[in-house]
Structure formats: C-alpha cells, structure tokens
C-alpha positions, 0 to 999 in steps of 0.5 A: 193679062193683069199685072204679075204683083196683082196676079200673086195677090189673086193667089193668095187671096185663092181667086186665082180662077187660072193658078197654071198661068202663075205657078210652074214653068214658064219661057219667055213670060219677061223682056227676054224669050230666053227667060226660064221662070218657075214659080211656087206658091209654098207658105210653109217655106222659109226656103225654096230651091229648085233641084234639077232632075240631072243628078249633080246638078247645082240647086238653083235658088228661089227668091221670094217675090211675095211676102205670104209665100210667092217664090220665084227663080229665073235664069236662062238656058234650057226648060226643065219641063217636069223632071224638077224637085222643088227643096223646101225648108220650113221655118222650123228648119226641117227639109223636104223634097218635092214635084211641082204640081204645076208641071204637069199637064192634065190627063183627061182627054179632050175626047173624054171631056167632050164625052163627059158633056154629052152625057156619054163618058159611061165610066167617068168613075175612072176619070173623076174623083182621085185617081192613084197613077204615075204621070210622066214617071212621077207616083201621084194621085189625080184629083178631077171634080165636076163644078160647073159654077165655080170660080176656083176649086182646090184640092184641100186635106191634112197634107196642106193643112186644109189651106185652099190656097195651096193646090188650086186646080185647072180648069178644063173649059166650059164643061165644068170639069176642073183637075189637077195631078198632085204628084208625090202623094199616096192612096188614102190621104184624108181630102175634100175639094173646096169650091168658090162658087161665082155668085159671090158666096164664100167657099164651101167645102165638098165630098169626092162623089166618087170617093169609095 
C-alpha cells in the first residue's frame, strides 16, 4: 500500500479509486494493533473533533495531518464503530455536527450485485440512483451509479459545494456499481455524480438515470 502521505495527496487531487481505505475508522493500521485511527478529509474545517455517541463523553480532538484539510485522531481503547459525530468548526467559526460517511458499510448486497451483472436485478431502480433510508439508526440518502469505466466517482451538489473531493464513493468490484451512504442528509437536495473516467479524461459531471 503506498505510503499514508501520498495516500492523502491522491485524496486531495480526488484520484483516491479506494477513499474507505484512507477515511473513517480503522485498527491496527500503525506499529500498535491497539491503535484507533478516524480520519476525515473536511476542507471547509478550521477544527475537527470527534464526539463519541455515549452522551457525556469528552470530545476527542483531531489533528490536522494535511494542510488542504486531511484530520486525523488516534488513541487506544475500543472502536466507535459508527455511533460517532465528527464537531467541525469552519473558518467563519460557525459549528456543526455530523456522521461519517465513512463509517458505514454498503448496502446493496453481494446478491443484488451479482444480479445486477447478469442482467437480472428487475428493480434495480430501488438500489441504484439516491435512495432515502436509515442506516444503522442513522436518517441518509444512499447514492449508487453504475460506472463500469471510472477510475473515482463522488457524489457531488450544493451541500459540498460541488467539491469532488468531498464524498467519494466505494467501489463495489468489477461490476461497476460504485456507492456510498451520506448520512445526515435529506430527499431532495440538488446532486450529480461526477466521474473520472480511466482513459485519462478530465472528470465529467453526470445525471442519476434513476432520479424521478
């Protein structure tokens, strides 16, 4: 795996083709199993803390690791999974609280995916396009495009300032389908998904075939 530092330059570049390897929560990624890492890529933040779901809990701070916005926090103990908030300051000092995109784990199912390669998947208008739903107690929309020649897909709109860098999706193997569950969002915000093709075209800018 290349290096973390040039892992966070292929983030902000937005050629990261694997951002949930970078972002989130991970264990054990450094010297020390034991380690807890989450990590945020957020270049509106001026600061970034991570307010565990137990109430009372003491925010823990995050550092920043890269100047265009990369925030990482590390420490040892138990996994949050993704019952976490990140608290992020902007540089106007206003202060907001969200989840971590990251966090969370696809929804389509290996089942449906195989399906969806076949040929077979009959109502694939109820897995793909943008989806309202609650994720693991979590209100969101989940966003899934079919782009079989993409290097990076992100889900892009007025909430991330059309910033391709901001919500990059997984990619869910060699069927194409690519996905991610923004969590915190409501039906009817503005969107497109914006894909970098692996032929070495600039990124373009495409319309959800499933939007109504």
């Amino acid at each position: 795996m290349p290096k973390l530092s040039n892992r966070f330059q292929r983030l902000v570049s937005a050629i990261e083709w694997d951002p949930f390897s970078v972002l989130g929560p991970h264990q054990g990624d450094s010297t020390d199993s034991s380690d807890i890492c989450i990590r945020a890529f957020l270049p509106e933040a001026a600061e970034v803390a991570v307010l565990p779901g137990e109430n009372g809990s003491t925010p823990i701070p995050m550092n920043l690791v890269h100047p265009d916005g990369v925030f990482e926090s590390r420490w040892s103990g138990h996994p949050l999974g993704t019952d976490y908030q990140f608290r992020i300051v902007d540089r106007q000092g206003k202060a907001t609280q969200r989840h971590d995109p990251y966090a969370f784990p696809p929804l389509i199912s290996d089942f449906d995916l195989h399906l969806f390669g076949e040929g077979k998947l009959y109502k694939a208008y109820e897995q793909l396009g943008a989806q309202v739903c609650i994720h693991q107690g979590v209100q969101g929309v989940n966003f899934a495009v079919w782009a079989p020649n993409a290097k990076r897909v992100s889900v892009v709109g007025d909430f991330n300032e059309w910033d391709g860098r901001r919500h990059p999706m997984r990619s869910r193997g060699g069927g194409g389908i690519w996905e991610l569950f923004i969590p915190d969002m409501n039906d009817g915000a503005g969107y497109k998904f914006e894909i970098l093709p692996q032929n070495g075209d600039g990124p373009f800018l495409k319309a959800d075939p499933y939007a109504s």
